[in-house]
C-alpha positions in Angstrom: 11.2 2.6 35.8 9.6 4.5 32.6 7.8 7.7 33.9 5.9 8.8 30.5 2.3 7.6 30.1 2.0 4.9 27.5 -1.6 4.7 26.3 -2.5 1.6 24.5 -5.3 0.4 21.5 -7.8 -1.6 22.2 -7.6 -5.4 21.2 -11.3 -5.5 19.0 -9.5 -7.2 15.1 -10.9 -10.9 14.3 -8.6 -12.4 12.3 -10.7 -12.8 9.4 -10.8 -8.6 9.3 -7.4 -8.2 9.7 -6.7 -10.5 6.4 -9.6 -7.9 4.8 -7.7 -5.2 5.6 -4.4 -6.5 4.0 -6.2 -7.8 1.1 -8.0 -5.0 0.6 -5.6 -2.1 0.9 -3.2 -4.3 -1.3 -6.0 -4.8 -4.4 -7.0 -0.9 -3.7 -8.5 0.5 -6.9 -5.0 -0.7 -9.0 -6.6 -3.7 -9.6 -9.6 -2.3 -12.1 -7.8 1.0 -13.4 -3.9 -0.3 -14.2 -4.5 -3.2 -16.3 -4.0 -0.9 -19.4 -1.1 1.0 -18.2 0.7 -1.8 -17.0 -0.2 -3.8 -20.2 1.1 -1.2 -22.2 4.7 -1.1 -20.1 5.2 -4.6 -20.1 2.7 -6.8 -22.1 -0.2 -9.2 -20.7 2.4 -11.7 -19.7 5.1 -9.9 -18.4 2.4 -8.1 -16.1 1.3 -11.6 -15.0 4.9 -12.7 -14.1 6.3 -9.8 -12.7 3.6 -9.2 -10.0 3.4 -13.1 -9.2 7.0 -13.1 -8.8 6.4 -9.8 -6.7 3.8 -11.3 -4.6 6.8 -14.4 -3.9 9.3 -12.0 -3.0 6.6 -10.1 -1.3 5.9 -13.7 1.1 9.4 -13.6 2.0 9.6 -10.6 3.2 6.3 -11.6 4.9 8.6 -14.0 7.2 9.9 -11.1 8.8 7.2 -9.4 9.2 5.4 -12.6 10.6 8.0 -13.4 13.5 8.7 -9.5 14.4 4.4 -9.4 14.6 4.9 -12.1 16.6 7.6 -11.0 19.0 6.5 -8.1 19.1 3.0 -7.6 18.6 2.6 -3.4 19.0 1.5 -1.0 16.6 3.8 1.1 14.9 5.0 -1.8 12.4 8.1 -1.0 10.3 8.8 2.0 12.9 9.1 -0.2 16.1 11.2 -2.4 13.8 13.5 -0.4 12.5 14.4 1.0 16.4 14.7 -2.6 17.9 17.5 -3.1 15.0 19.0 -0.1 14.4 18.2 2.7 17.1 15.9 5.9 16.7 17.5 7.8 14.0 16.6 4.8 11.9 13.1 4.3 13.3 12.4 8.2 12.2 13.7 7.3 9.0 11.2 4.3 8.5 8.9 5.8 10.0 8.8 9.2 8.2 9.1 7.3 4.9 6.0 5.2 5.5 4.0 8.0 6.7 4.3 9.5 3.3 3.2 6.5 1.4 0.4 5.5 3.3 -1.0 9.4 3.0 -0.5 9.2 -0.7 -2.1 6.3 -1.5 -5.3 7.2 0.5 -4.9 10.6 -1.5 -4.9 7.8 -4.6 -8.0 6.1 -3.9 -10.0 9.4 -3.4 -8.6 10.7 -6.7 -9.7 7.0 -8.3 -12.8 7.9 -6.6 -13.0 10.9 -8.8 -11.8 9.1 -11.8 -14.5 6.8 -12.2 -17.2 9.5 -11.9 -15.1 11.0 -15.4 -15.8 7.9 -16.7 -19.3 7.1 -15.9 -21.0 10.5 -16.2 -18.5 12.4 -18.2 -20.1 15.6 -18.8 -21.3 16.1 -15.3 -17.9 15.8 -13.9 -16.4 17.8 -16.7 -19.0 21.0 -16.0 -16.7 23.4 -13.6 -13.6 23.0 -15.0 -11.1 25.2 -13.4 -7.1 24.9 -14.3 -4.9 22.2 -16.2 -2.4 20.1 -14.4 0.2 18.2 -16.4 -2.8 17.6 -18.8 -5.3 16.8 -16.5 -8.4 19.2 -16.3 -9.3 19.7 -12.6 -12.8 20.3 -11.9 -14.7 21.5 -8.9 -16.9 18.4 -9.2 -14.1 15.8 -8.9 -12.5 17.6 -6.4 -15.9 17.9 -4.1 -16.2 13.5 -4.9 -12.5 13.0 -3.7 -12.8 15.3 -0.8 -16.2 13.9 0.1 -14.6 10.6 -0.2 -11.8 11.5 2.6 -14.2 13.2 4.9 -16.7 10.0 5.3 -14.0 7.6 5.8 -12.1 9.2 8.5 -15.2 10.1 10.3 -15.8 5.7 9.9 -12.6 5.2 10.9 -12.7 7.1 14.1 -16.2 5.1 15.3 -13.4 2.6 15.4 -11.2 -0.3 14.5 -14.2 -3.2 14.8 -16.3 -1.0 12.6 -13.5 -0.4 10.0 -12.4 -4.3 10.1 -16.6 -5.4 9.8 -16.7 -3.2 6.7 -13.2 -3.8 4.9 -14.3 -7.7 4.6 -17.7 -6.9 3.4 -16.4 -4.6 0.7 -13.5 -7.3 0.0 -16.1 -10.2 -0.5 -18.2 -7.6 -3.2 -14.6 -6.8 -4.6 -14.1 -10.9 -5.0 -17.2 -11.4 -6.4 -17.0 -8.6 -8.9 -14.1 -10.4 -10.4 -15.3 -13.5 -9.9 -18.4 -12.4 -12.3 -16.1 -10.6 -14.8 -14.1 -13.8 -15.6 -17.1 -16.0 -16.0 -18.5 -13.4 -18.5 -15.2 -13.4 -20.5 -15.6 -17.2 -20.8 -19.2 -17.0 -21.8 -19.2 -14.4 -24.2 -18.0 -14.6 -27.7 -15.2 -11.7 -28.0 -13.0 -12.4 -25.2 -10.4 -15.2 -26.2 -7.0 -16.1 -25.2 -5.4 -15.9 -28.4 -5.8 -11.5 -27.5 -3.2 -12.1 -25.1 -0.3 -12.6 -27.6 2.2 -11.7 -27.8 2.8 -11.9 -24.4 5.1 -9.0 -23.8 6.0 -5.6 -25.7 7.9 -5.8 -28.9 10.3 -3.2 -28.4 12.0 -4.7 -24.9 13.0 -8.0 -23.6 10.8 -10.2 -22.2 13.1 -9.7 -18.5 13.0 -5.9 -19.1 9.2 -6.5 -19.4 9.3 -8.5 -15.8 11.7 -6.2 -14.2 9.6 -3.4 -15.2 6.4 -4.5 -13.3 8.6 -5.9 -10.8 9.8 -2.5 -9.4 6.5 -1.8 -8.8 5.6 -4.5 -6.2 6.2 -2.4 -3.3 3.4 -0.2 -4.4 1.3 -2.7 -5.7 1.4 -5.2 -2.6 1.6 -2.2 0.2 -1.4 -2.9 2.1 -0.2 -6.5 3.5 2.2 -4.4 5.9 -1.0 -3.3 7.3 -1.3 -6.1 9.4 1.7 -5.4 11.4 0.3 -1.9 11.9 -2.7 -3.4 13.5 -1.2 -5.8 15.8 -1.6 -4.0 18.8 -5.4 -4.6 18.6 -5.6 -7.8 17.5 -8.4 -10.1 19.4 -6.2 -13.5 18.7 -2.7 -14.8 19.0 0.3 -12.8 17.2 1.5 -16.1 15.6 -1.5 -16.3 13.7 0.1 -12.9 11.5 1.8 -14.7 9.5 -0.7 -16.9 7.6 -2.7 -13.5 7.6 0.2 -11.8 5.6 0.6 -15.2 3.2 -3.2 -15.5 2.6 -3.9 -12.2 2.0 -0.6 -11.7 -0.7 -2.1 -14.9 -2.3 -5.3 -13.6 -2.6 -3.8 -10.2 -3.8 -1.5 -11.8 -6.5 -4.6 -13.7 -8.3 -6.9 -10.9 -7.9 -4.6 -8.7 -9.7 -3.1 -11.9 -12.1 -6.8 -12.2 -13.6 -7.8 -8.6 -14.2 -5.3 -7.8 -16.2 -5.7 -11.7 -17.9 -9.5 -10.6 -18.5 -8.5 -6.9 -20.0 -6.1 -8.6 -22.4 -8.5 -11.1 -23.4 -11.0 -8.8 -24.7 -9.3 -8.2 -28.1 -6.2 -8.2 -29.3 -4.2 -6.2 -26.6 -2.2 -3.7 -28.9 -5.3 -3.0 -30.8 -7.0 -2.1 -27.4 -4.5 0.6 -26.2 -4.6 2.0 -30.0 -8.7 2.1 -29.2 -7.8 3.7 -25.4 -5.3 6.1 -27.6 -7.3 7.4 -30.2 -10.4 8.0 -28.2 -8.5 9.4 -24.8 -10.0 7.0 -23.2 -10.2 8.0 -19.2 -10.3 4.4 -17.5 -9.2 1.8 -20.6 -10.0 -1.2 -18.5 -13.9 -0.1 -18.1 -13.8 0.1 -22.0 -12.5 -3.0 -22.5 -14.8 -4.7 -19.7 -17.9 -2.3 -21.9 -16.6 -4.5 -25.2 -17.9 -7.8 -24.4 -20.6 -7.2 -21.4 -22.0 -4.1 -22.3 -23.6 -1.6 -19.8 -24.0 -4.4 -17.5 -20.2 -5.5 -17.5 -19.4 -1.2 -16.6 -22.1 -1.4 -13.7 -20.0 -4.8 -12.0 -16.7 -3.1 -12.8 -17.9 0.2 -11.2 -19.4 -1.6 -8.0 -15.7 -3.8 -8.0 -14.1 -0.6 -8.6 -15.8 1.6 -5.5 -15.3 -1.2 -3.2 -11.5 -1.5 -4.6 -11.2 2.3 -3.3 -13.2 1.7 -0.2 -11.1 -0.7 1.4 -8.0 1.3 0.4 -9.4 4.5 2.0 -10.2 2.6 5.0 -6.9 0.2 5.3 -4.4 3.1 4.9 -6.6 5.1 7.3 -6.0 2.7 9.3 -2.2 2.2 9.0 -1.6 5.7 8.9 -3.0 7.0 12.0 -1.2 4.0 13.8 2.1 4.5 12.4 1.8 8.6 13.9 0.1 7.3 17.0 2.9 4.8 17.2 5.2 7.9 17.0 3.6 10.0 18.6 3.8 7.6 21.7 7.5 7.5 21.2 7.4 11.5 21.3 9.1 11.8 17.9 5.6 13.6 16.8 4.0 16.1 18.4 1.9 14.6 21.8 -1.7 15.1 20.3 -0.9 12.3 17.8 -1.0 9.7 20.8 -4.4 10.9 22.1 -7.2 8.3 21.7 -11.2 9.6 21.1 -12.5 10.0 24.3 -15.7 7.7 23.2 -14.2 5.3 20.8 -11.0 5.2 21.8 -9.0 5.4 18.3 -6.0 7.4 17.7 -8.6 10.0 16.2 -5.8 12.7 15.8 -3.5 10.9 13.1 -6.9 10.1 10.9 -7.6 14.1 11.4 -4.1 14.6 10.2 -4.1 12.0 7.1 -7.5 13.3 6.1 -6.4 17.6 5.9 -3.0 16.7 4.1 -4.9 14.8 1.8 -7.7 17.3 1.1 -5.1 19.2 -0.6 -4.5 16.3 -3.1 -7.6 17.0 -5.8 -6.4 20.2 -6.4 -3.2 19.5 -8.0 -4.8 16.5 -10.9 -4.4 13.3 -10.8 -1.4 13.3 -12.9 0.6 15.7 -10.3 -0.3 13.4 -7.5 1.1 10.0 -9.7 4.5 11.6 -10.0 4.4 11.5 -5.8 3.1 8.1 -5.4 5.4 6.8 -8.0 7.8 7.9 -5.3 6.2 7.1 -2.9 7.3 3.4 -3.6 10.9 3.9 -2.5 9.8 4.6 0.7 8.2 1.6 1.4 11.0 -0.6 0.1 13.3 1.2 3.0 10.8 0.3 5.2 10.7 -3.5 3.9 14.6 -3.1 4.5 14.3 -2.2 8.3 11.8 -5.1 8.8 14.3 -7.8 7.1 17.0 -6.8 8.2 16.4 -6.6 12.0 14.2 -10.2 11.6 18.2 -11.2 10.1 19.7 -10.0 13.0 17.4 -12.6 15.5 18.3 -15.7 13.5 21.9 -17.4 13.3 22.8 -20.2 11.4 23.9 -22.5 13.8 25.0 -22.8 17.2 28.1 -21.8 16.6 27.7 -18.7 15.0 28.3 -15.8 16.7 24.8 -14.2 18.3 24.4 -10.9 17.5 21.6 -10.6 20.2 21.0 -12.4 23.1 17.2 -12.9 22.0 18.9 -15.0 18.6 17.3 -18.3 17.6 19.2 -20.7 15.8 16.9 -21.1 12.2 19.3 -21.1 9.2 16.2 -21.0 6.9 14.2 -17.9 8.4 17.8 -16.6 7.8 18.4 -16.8 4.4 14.6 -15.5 3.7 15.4 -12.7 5.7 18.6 -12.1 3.6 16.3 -12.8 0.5 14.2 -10.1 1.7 16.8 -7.7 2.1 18.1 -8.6 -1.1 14.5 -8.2 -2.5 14.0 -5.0 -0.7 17.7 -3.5 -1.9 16.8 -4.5 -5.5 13.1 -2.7 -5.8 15.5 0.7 -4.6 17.8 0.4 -7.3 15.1 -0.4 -9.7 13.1 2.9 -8.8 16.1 5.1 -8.2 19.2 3.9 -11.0 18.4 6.3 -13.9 19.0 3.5 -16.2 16.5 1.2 -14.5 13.8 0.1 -16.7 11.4 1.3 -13.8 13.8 4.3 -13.2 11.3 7.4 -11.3 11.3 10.2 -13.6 12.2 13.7 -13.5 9.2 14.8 -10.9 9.2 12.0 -9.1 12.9 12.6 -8.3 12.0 16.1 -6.9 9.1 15.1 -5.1 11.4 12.3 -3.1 13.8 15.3 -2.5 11.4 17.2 -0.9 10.3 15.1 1.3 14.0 14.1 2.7 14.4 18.0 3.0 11.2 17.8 4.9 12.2 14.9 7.1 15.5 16.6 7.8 14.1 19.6 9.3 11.3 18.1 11.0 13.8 15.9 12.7 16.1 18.3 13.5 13.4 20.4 15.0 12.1 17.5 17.3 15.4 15.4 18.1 15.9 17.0 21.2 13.0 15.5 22.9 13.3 12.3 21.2 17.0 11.3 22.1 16.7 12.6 25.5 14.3 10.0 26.3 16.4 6.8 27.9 16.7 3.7 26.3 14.9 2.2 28.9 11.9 3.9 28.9 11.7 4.4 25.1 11.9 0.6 24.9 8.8 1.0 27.1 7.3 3.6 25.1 7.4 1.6 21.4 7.7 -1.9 22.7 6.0 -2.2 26.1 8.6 -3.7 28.0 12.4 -1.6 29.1 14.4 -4.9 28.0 14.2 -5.8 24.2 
């Protein structure tokens, strides 16, 4: 019998939250500030088809998720995954690689944060300028919006998980809405027209290159749906229903992200707009373009769509990163204040506390430092997709007569070969990030930053394995999963 105390979440998400906090953390502020830089990478259409296709590859992998959720329904997501397939050391590894880029994109969104002050009231944010980082001025104004940013949401995410999941899908419905009212002023208006978007992808590279290009970044652009597995330990409904959740909020996800950059494109011809975003330095090109055709008004919807973009990536990865370490920490892999719950609201208080000081640090070093680590950031994420295919492969066979490589196997030869899809899928994004010759390659500092962190890992690990791998299989099947028998 297990002897370590397993504390548990308390089960408070409706499902119609739970798809807000996918949606929401997947849209983020990428949505409203990328559309340029993507543009310029790989053209208006080759943005459009490389994250749809993402988002398809993205609902593959979503089958795994949706029958592990399912089997499984704990928190700790990827984590838990990656143990029931391939034992601990691999579950560290998922684990510790997550972690990092669910802290850096909430580090992201309060740095957006910051960023759309620049644009809106320039000289105010500019006064206080202190130090120069990779070319970005940092100034004690945006670093006091980003950090103020941090420091509200963890304190709302520790009232608790109802109160986080109430407010993600209001702010998703305003984020909606502000799109919503975008597109119908680009068909109303006289500037925008479709004829902007050609040609449909940059001159100097193939239109594949083009694809691949945005395509590497799907991980990062679509992390937020993994959320849902994250939360499934407190969800008020049946586990089955995950899986819908995941599709619905991708879907969702995919358009919302399909017609911003559709709209941006649209304003005027598209190479003429990054030559305007060029020559004046423009801080957030996609509020210019939105400025062209609707004015003040048009920045004022953008700003509002923008702010709740951030908001319900602050709040989802809040979320899913305190419940990843709380996850662990249950599991003893982190230290054992990580699994304490708030004595009043009951939330795993500790991990918010810890995702909120490591990413105070963030505004310091410029937005274009913190990029080169979220670019990253990315890779560790596709591992994580790995684990989670790869052990959803192992519970499916192809028929009854293939060998079982578990007892729990079902016989679904098309769950299968999604699952081997996935992998595929997941593989592919790694070499696309980390082959030098990639299209998407990382680049020089990204490559250092990933580095670190395995350094990092490696230490940490070694530091703590003692405690971790002395724990029986038994009870840290009890520990992660809830029951000593997988």
């Amino acid at each position: 019998m297990a002897t370590r105390e397993r504390r548990k979440l308390e089960k408070t998400l409706k499902p119609h939250w739970v798809w807000a906090i996918a949606f929401g953390s997947a849209i983020g502020w990428g949505a409203f500030v990328l559309p340029t830089d993507w543009i310029g990478q790989a053209g208006p259409v080759g943005v459009v088809l490389g994250l749809l296709l993402g988002a398809a590859l993205m609902m593959i992998i979503g089958v795994s998720y949706g029958f592990l959720i399912e089997k499984f329904p704990v928190t700790g997501g990827e984590f838990a995954y990656a143990y029931i397939g391939f034992g601990r050391r691999f579950a560290f590894m998922a684990g510790w690689f997550l972690t990092l880029g669910y802290i850096c994109i909430v580090a992201l969104n309060a740095s957006a944060l910051a960023l759309l002050a620049k644009f809106l009231f320039p000289d105010f944010v500019q006064t206080g300028n202190m130090y120069t980082v990779a070319g970005y001025d940092v100034s004690m104004i945006q670093i006091a919006i980003a950090s103020l940013a941090l420091i509200v949401f963890a304190l709302l995410n520790i009232r608790g998980a109802s109160f986080s999941g109430q407010t993600q899908f209001v702010f998703s419905l305003i984020l909606i809405a502000g799109i919503v009212l975008l597109g119908i002023g680009a068909i109303m208006t006289d500037g925008p027209s479709v004829s902007n978007i050609s040609p449909g992808f940059t001159p100097d590279q193939t239109a594949l290159a083009s694809i691949l290009t945005i395509l590497a970044i799907a991980p990062f652009a679509y992390v937020g749906f993994d959320n849902i597995p994250q939360t499934a330990e407190e969800f008020e409904f049946e586990p089955k229903k995950a899986f819908s959740l995941i599709i619905w909020s991708l879907l969702a996800a995919g358009l919302a992200y399909s017609a911003m950059i559709l709209i941006t494109a649209s304003t005027m011809p598209w190479q003429q707009l990054l030559a305007m975003i060029n020559d004046t330095q423009s801080v957030w090109g996609t509020g210019d373009a939105i400025e062209s055709y609707l004015g003040r008004a048009g920045v004022f919807i953008i700003a509002v769509a923008v702010c709740m973009g951030i908001f319900t990536g602050l709040n989802g990865f809040y979320i899913s990163a305190s419940r990843l370490t709380f996850a662990m920490g249950r599991a003893r892999i982190l230290p054992d204040s990580f699994r304490r719950l708030h004595p009043k609201y009951k939330t795993p208080y500790v991990g918010i506390l810890f995702t909120m000081a490591i990413c105070l640090v963030a505004p310091w070093f410029g937005r274009e430092a913190l990029l080169w680590v979220v670019d990253m950031s990315s890779t560790g994420v596709a591992i994580a997709y790995f684990f989670c295919t790869a052990t959803a492969y192992k519970f499916f066979r192809w028929s009854e007569n293939s060998k079982a490589e578990n007892e729990a196997s079902t016989v679904s030869p098309g769950r299968k070969l999604l699952s081997l899809i996935g992998m595929i899928s997941s593989i592919g994004f790694l070499v696309l990030l980390l082959l030098p010759w990639s299209p998407a390659a990382l680049g020089k500092e990204s490559y250092i930053a990933l580095g670190v962190w395995i350094i990092i890992g490696i230490v940490f690990y070694l530091l703590n394995a003692k405690r971790y791998n002395e724990i029986s299989r038994k009870e840290m099947n009890y520990l992660i999963l809830e029951k000593e028998e997988i």
